[in-house]
C-alpha positions as CSV (number, residue, x, y, z in Angstrom):
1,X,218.0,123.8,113.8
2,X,216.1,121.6,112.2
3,X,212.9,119.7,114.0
4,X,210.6,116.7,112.8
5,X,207.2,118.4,114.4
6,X,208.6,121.8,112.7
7,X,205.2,122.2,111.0
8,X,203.2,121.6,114.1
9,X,201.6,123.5,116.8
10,X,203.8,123.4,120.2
11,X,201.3,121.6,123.0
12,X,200.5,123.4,125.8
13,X,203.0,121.6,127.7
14,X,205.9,122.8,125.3
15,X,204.0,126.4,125.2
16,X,204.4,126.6,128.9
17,X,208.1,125.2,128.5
18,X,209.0,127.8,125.7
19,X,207.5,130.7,128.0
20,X,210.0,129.9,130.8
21,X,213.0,129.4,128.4
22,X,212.1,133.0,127.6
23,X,211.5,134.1,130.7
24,X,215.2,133.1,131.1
25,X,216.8,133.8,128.2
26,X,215.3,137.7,129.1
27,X,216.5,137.8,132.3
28,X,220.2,136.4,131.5
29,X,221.1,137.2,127.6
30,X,218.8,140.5,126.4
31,X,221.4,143.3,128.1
32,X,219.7,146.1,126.6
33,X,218.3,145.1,123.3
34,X,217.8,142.5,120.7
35,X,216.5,142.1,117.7
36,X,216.1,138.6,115.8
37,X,214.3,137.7,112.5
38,X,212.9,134.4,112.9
39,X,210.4,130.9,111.1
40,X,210.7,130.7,107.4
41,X,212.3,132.8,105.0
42,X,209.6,133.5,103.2
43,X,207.2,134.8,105.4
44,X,210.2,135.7,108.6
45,X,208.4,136.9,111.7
46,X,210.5,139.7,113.4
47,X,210.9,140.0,117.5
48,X,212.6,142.6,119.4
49,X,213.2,141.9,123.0
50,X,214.1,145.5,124.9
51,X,214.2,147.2,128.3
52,X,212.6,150.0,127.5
53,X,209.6,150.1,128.5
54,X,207.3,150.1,126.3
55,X,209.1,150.2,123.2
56,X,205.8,150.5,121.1
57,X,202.6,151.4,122.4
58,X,200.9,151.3,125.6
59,X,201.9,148.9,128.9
60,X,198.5,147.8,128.3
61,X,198.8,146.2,125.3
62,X,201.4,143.7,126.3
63,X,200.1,140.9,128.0
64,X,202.3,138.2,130.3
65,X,201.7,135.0,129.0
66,X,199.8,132.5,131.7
67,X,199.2,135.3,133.6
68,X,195.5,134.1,135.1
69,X,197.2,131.0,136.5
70,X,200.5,132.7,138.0
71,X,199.9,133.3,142.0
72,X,201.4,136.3,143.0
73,X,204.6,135.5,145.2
74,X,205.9,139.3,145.4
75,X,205.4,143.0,145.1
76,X,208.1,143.2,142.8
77,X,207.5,145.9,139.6
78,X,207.0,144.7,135.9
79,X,211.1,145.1,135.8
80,X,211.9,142.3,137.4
81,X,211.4,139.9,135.0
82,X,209.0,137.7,136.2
């Protein structure tokens, strides 16, 4: 896939955008594990998307994305997803 801006920043707009394709693509394609390798050959960045919780580390030290402007809607546990 090949993209004009490839060398820039994404705004904030398409940061907010790319959170909630992932948000998706977590909740409907990552079964119980995936691992990509991903950006430029030469320096590839590596991602692993799991259910395990947490695969490395503490809870802690993951952080949601925009989470000081999400409202809270639900009780629901850190399993759900959202």
């Amino acid at each position: 896939m090949h993209n004009e801006r490839h060398d820039e920043r994404l705004s904030d707009e398409e940061l907010e955008l790319f959170v909630q394709y992932l948000h998706r693509f977590a909740d409907h394609d990552v079964d119980i594990f995936l691992n990509l390798e991903v950006g430029e050959p030469e320096h590839p960045v590596y991602v692993l998307f799991g259910r395990d919780y947490p695969p490395v580390g503490e809870a802690a030290d993951y952080r949601r994305p925009f989470a000081d402007r999400r409202q809270v809607t639900s009780t629901s546990d850190i399993n759900d997803g959202g």
